[in-house]
N, C-alpha and C positions, 0 to 999 in steps of 0.2 A: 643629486642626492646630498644636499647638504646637510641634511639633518636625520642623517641618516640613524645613528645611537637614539635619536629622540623618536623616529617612527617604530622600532623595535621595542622601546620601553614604555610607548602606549600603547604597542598592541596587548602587550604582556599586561598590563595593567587593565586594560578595557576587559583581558581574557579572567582575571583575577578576581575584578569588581563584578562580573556578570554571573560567574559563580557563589560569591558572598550574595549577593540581594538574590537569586535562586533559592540558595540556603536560609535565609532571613525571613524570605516569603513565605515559603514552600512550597510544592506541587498540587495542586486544585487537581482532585480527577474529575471525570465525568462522570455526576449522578446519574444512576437508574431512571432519576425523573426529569434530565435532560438529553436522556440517548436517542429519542425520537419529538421533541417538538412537534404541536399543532397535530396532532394523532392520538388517535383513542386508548393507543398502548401508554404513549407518555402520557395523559390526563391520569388512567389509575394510577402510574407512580406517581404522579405529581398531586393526588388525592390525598394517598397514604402518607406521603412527607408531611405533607400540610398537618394533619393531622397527629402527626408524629406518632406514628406507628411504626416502628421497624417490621418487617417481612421476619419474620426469620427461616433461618437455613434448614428445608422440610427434607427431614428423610423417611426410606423406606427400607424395610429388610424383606425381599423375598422367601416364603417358605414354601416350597416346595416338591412334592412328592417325586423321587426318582422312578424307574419301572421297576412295578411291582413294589412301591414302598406303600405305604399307610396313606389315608387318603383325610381329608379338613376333620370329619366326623368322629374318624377313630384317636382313643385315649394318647396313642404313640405320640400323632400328628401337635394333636391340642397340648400336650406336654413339654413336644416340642417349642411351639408357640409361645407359651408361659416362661419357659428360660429364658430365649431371648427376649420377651417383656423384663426379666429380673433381672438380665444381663445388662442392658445397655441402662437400667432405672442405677443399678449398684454404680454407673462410671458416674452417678454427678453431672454429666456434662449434658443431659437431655431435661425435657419436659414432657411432662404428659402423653408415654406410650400408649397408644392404645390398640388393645388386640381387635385382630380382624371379626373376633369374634360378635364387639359390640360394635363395629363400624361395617360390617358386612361386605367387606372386603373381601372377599372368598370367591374363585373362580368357578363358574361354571359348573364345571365336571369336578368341583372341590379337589382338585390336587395341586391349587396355589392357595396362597393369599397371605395379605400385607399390614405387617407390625409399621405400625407409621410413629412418627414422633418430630420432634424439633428439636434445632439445638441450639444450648445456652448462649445468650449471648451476644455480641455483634455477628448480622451473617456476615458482614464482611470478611472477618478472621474466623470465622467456623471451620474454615478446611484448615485452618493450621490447630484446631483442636478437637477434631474428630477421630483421630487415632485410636484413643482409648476404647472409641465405642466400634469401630473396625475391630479392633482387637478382642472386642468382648463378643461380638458377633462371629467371630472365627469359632471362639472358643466352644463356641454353640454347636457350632457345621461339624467339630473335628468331633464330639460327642453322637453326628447321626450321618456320619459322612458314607456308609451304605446306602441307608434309605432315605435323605433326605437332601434337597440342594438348600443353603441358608445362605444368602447372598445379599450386601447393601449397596445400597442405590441414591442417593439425593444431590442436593444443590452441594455441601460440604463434601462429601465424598467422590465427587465427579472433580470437583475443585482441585481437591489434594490431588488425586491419580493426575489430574492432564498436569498442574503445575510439577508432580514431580516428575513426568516421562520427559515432557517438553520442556521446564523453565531454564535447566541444564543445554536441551538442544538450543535455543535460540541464542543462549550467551555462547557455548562456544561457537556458533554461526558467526556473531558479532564480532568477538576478539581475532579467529582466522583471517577475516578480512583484511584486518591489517597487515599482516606479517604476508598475505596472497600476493596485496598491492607493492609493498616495499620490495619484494621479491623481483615483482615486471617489470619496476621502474630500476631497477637494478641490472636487469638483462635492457633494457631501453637505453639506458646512463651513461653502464659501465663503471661506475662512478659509486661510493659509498653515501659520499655527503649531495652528490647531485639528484643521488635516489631517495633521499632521509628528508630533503627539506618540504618536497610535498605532499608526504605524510604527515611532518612535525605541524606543519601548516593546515590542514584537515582536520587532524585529533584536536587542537588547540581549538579553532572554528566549532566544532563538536563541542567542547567543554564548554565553549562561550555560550552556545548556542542552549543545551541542557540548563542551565542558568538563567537566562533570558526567557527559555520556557518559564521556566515556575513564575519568574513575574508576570507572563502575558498569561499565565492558568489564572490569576484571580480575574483574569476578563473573561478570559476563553479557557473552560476545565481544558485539561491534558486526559495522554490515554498511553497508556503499555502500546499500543499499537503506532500512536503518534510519536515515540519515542523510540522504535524500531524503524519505523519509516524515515525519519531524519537522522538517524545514524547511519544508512542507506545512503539518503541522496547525498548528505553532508560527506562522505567517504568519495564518494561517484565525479561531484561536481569539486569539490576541496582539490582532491588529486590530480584530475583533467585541466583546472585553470591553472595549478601552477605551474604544471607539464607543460600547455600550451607557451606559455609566458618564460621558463626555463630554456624552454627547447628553443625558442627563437634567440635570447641571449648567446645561445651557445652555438647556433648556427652563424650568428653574427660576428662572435670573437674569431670565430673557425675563417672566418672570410679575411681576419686581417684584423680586426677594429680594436682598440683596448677597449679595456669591461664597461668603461664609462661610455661612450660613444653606444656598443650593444646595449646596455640596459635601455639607454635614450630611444635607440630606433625598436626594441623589444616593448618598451611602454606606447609608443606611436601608432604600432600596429597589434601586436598581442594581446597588449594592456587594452587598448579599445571594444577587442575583438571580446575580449572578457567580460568588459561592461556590457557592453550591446546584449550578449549570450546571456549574462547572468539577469538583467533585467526581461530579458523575455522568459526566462525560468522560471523567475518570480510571477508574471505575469501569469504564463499560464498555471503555477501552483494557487493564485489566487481564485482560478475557475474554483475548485473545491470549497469554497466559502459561499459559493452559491446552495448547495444542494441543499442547507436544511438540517443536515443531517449531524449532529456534535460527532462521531467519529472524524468525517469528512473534514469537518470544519478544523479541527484538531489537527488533523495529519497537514492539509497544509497549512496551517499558518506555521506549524512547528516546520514543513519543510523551505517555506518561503525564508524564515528567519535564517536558517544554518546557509542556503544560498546566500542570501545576502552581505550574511560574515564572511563567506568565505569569498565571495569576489571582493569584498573591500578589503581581505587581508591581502591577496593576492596582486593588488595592485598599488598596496601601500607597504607592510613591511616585508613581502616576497623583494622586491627592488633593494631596499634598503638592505637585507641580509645580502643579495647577492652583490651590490656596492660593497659590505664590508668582508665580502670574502673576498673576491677578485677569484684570480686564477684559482685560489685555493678550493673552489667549490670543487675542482675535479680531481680533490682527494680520494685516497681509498680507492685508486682505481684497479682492477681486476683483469688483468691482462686476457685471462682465458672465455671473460664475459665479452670483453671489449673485440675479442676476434670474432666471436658468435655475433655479433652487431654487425662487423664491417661487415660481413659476408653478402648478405643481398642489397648491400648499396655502393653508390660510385663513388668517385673521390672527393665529390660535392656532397656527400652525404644524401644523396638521392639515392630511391628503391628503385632497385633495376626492375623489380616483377611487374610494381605500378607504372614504370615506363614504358613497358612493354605493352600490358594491359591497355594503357591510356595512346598509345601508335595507334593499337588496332582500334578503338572505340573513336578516336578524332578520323579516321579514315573514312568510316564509313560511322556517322554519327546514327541516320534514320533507322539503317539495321539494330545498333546500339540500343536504341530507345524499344524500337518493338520486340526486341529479346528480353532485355531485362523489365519492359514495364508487362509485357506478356509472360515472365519468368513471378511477378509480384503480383498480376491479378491471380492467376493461378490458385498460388499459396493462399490467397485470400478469400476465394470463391466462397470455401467452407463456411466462411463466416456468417455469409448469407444468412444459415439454416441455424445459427448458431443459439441453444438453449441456456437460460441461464435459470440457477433454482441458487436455494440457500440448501447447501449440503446437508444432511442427514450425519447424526452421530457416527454411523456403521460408516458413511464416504469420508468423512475428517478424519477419522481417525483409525479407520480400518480394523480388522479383528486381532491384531496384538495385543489388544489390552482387554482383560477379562471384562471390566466395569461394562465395555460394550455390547459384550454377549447379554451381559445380567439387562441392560436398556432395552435389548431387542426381548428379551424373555417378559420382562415386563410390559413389556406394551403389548406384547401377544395376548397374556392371559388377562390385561387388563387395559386396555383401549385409552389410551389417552391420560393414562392415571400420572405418570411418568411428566406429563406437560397439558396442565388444564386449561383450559380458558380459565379467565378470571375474571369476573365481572365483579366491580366495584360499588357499591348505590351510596349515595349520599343523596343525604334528606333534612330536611328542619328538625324534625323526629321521627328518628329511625325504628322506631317502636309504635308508629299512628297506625290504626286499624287500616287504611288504607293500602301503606307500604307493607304491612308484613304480608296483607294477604294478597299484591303485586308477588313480591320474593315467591311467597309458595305457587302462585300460579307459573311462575317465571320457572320453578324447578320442576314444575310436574310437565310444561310443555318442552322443556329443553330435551327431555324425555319422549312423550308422545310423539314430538315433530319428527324424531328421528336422528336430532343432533349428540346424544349421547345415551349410551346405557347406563349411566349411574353408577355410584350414590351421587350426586349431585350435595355438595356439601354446604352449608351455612355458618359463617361467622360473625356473630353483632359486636360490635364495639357501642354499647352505650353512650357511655360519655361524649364521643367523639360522631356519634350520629353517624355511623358509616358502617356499612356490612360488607363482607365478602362472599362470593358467591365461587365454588371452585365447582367444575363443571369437565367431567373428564370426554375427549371430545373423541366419536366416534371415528377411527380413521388412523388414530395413535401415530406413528412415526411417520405414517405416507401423509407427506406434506400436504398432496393433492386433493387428499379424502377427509384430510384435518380441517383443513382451509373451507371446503364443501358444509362439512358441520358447521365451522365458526361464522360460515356467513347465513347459516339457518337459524343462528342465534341471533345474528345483528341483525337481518332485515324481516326477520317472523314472530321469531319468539319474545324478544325483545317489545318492539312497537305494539304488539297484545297486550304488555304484561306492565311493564316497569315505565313503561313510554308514558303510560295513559295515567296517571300519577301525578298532579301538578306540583314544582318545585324537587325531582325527584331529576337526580344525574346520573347516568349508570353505564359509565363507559365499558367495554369490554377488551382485555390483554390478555397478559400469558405470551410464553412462548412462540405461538401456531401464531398469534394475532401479533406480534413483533415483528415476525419473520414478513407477514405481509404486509404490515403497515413499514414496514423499511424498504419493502422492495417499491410499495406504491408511490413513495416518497422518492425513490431512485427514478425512477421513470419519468416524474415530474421534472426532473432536474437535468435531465440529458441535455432538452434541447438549449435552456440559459447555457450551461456550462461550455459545452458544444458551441454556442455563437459567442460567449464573453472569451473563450480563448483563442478560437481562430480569428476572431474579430481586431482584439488586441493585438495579436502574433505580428497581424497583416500590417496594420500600422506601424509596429516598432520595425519591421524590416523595409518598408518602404520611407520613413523617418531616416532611418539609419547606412540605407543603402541610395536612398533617391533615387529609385529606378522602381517605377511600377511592376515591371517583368521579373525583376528578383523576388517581390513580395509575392508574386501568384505564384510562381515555381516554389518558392521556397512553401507556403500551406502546401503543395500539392503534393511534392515527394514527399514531407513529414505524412500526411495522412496517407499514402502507400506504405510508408512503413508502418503504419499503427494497424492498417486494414492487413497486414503482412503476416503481425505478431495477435491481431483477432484469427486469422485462417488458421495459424501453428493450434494455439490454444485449444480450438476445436476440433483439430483434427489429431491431435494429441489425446485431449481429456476428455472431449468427447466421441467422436469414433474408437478410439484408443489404438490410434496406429503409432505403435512406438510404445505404446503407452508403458509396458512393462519396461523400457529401460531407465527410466525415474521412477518406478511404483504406485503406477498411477491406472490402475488395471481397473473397469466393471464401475467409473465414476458417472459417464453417462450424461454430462454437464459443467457449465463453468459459475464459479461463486458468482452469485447475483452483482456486488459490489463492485468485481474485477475492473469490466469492463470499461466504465468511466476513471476507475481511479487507472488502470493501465495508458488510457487518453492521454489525462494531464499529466501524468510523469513522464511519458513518451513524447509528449508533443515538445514538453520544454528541453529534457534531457536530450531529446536528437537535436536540437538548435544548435546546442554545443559544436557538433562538428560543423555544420553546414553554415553557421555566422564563420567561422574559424577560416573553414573554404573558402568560402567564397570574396571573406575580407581579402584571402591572400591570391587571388586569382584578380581580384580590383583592385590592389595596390599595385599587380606587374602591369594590369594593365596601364594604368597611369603612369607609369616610367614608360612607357612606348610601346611598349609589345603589343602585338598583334593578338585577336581575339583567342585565337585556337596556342598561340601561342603560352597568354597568359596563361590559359586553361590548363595545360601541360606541365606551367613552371609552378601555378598554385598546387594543383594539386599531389603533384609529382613530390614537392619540397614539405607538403600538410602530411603525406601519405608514414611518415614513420610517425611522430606525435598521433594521427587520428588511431592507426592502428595500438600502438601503444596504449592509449586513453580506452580504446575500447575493449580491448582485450582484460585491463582491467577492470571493466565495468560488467564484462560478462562474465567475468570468476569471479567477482563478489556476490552477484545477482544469482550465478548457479548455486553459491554456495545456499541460499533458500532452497532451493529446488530440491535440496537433497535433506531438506526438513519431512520428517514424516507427518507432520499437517499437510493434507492436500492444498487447501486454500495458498498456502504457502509455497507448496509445490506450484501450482500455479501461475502466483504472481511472478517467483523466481525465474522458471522456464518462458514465461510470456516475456519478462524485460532482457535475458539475456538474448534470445532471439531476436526482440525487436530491434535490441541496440547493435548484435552481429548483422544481420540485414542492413541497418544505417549507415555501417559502415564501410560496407563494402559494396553492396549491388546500388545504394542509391547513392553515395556520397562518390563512388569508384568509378562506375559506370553509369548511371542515368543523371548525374547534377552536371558531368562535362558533358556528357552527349547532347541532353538539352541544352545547355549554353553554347556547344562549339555550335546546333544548329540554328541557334537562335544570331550568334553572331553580335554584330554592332546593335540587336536590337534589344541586348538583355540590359543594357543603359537607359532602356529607354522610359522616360519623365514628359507627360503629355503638358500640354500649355496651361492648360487649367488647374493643375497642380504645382503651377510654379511657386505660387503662393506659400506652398509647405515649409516650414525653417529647416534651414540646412545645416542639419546634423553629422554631415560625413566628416569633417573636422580634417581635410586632406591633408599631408605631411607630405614632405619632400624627405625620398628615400633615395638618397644617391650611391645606387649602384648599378643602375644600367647606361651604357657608352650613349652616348649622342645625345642630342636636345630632343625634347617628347613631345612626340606632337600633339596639336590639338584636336580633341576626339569631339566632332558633333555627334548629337543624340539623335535619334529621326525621332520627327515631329519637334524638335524644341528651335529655340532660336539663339541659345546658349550652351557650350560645352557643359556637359554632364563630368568629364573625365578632364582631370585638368590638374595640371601639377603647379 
């Protein structure tokens, strides 16, 4: 490390400059009319932009009658009615209330019905100015708060409530993480500054990486979710590469070596083991850019990006700081931490429990594998049967918060009003005798067929040639019986009406049709994503390891652990065994979205350990050891780092779990598990059992694949006694293992 000061003051600079052109640029969200490409939902937004129409923010005030109150007819009721018309008219911040009385909005049995209105403005910022008119709508309820319920409901006021219960839960989720992680690495360490630097190293890669965002949003928009999800991985992988690459320095000084000499044989092997790991990270966070889908697309590029930083920090000024501390890194050491450490290890710094463990599992390997791979189908069976929907208001968010009583009340007495279809028409002229009387036929059969009871609503935009069609869909919040309407509309009432029309487009959205044109769009994209990541995986470990046997083992345990963390997930969230001890009671389903995105963050995220492993199980063996040997001294000497790495991975991960967003509940509880399972049943028990049974043959590189370039980059690690012998591979006609 000669230049050492100068790799330090380019990282700091590269971290410096990434945040100025972030700043400079700014962050690109994802439009409304890019959340679904190539689908009927994104064409009406991407209708309405064109056109330059803003949406704006629709609300609703329920009025309705308690038991025994005044009923739509009576003077009480209609009185009622008329204040909150004058009430929310007096805040200024609306348009054109209109009583139920001239839009016939009135239930049934007349003991509801709905003051509708809009509000001024951008919808984007409407729930940060909707207050006034909350407020004014109180003021109504506390004047009939006997006999009458007066309740708001819309796009702004759903906004406000979830952004103020939640906006607070997710940041401090986010800020805990840290102070969780420096915490482990401090019980791991012992050490103040040995537990600080791979934190300082992560937040730093995070800032870069936030930065870096906002210049790739002018290509690819950014999302609140994309930006949660790489402060995530970025914490996960950040913290784990430098542990990895730390913990080997330190094991190396401990052997005798000065700090120059350990960094050297820490970058040889750790350092590699990094690279190898972080490009298959990237790899598989690239599967996400398959789907289509701009959230997808979002979360990984944003999480591809913050991996990437963090393995080139970690391999370039991780070194360089530990070059210019030396010994000093194991300042601030903690005496009463540092006893809780020695405790379960030997005087090699080896875990006695994984020694013991790993005796019994090299003894008998075959029983090994059919315990633990019979212990992981198990857990995974469930997944089988496993259902996936887009959650319902009432499952997100459960009934702590009023706004969702008011959701489920109005869609009771008003079917669909809550979340309409929307059908868009664009035409050359939106006013030719032909189209208008398509629209009326198109409202009165949307009606007839059975897709909705009405009012079926109509909006012309003149100028702009384009109508909207608001169409409340029989079925209201049951996704199943919504979806049932929406497709009576698209393949019946539609093709009658608006289809037969030349020059006429008439996509159909809304919510109901979101929900399914994202789910349809997910399904399309399993199987690329699915074959672009294990496909790639397989490659870079047979590249990287030269052994055909590593690359098949290595997909197989990864997909036992993901098939591991599908079985939890559903037997958690959907039979709900367990389910009350995260709050996750009567969900009945897992988020449509999970599944895939749970893949590729699992598939890359578990690599971590098992490149790590297995690098250090084929480095002993290249020094001479013997198969079962190696096996024993990789895993045995990886066994505090992997533990360490993953215990912080699964209290960052739980720390979601205990968000009251189920979705979030979810994801949290599916990756903590998946990555506790990684670590221990497959990394612990099933990755040496199959190697110790596989023996000389997990080397093994068939003749036809000699051609591959040889990637393993071998180093000579001298510290094992005696000359190493030469390891033949079966089937090759050249040492596979060779020092």
């Amino acid at each position: 490390m000669r230049h050492r000061w100068a790799a330090v003051g380019i990282w700091m600079l590269f971290v410096v400059l990434a945040m100025v052109a972030g700043s400079a640029t700014g962050t690109q969200e994802v439009k409304d009319s890019e959340q679904l490409p190539g689908t009927e939902t994104g064409r009406t937004m991407q209708i309405i932009e064109d056109a330059g129409l803003d949406e704006p923010a629709g609300e609703s005030v329920l009025v309705q009658a308690k038991d025994g109150g005044p009923k739509a007819e009576s003077a009480d009721f209609r009185a009622a009615v008329d204040q909150v018309v004058k009430a929310v008219q007096g805040t200024g911040e609306v348009t054109a209330p209109a009583s139920p009385y001239d839009t016939d909005t009135i239930s049934e049995d007349g003991r509801s019905a709905l003051v509708q209105f809009n509000i001024r403005g951008d919808p984007e910022t409407a729930g940060d100015r909707v207050q006034p008119v909350l407020d004014a709508v109180q003021g109504v309820q506390d004047k009939h708060e006997d006999t009458l319920l007066i309740e708001e409901i819309g796009d702004a006021s759903m906004n406000k409530t979830f952004d103020d219960a939640f906006g607070d839960d997710f940041k401090q989720a986010e800020f805990s993480a840290v102070p969780i992680a420096f915490g482990i690495l401090l019980i791991a360490f012992g050490a103040l500054v040995a537990a600080l630097l791979p934190v300082l190293l992560a937040i730093t890669a995070i800032m870069a990486t936030m930065g870096l965002m906002g210049v790739a949003s002018q290509f690819q928009p950014m999302s609140e979710t994309a930006n949660s999800v790489m402060l995530l991985v970025g914490l996960a992988v950040g913290v784990d590469y430098c542990l990895f690459y730390l913990r080997r320095e330190r094991e190396e000084r401990a052997k005798g070596r000065d700090s120059q000499s350990a960094i050297d044989v820490a970058a040889a092997t750790s350092g590699r083991a990094v690279l190898i790991s972080g490009v298959t990270v990237i790899v598989a966070m690239c599967g996400m850019l398959f789907t289509g889908l701009s959230e997808f697309e979002a979360m990984g590029l944003a999480s591809l990006m913050v991996v990437a930083v963090a393995m080139v920090g970690s391999v370039t000024v991780l070194p360089a700081l530990l070059s210019l501390l030396g010994e000093r890194v194991e300042k601030g050491r903690v005496p009463f931490l540092n006893r809780i450490k020695r405790g379960p290890t030997n005087e090699n710094g080896e875990s006695r429990v994984w020694r013991a463990v790993l005796d019994k599992v090299l003894r008998r390997p075959k029983a090994s594998i059919v315990l633990a791979a019979g212990v992981l189908a198990a857990i995974a069976v469930p997944a089988v049967g496993m259902n996936t929907a887009n959650l319902t208001l009432d499952q997100e968010f459960g009934d702590s918060l009023p706004i969702v009583q008011t959701y489920e009340r109005v869609n009771s007495e008003f079917p669909g009003g809550s979340d309409p279809a929307r059908v868009v028409v664009k035409a050359e002229d939106i006013n030719a005798g032909p189209v208008r009387s398509a629209i009326s036929d198109f409202r009165a059969q949307a009606v007839s067929e059975g897709a909705s009871k009405g009012p079926v609503e109509v909006e012309t935009h003149d100028k702009e040639n384009v109508a909207t069609i608001e169409v409340p869909l029989i079925g209201g919040s049951d996704q199943d019986k919504a979806e049932k309407s929406l497709n009576i509309l698209r393949d019946q009432v539609r093709p009658d009406t608006l289809d037969k029309v030349e020059g006429v487009e008439a996509p159909i959205g809304g919510s109901v049709a979101g929900s399914k044109d994202f789910n349809d769009q997910l399904v399309g994209a399993v199987a690329p994503v699915f074959a672009f990541v294990v496909i790639f995986a397989f490659i870079l470990m047979l590249l990287s390891f030269r052994s055909l046997t590593i690359a098949v083992t290595s997909i197989v345990l990864n997909l036992l652990s993901v098939g591991a963390a599908y079985g939890i997930l559903t037997m958690v969230f959907q039979h709900g065994w367990g389910a009350g001890l995260v709050g996750a009671e009567g969900i009945g389903a897992i988020i449509s979205w999970l599944p895939l995105f749970l893949f590729v963050i699992l598939f890359g995220l578990s690599m971590d350990y098992h490149v790590f492993v297995v690098s250090r199980i084929r480095e002993a063996r290249m020094t001479g050891r013997s198969t079962a040997d190696a096996i024993r001294h990789g895993v045995i000497t990886t066994a505090g780092v992997v533990t360490s790495a993953a215990v912080i991975m699964v209290a960052v991960f739980a720390i979601f779990g205990t968000l009251s967003m189920q979705s979030m509940k979810q994801m949290g509880v599916g990756l903590a598990a998946a990555v506790l399972i990684d670590a221990t049943i497959i990394r612990g028990v099933l990755l040496p059992a199959v190697m110790a049974l596989l023996d000389d043959r997990n080397w093994y590189l068939p003749k036809w694949l000699h051609w591959l370039p040889d990637m393993t980059h071998d180093e000579e690690v001298a510290e094992q006694p005696g000359p190493p012998p030469q390891v033949q591979g079966h089937g090759t006609d050249e040492p596979t293992v060779r020092v």
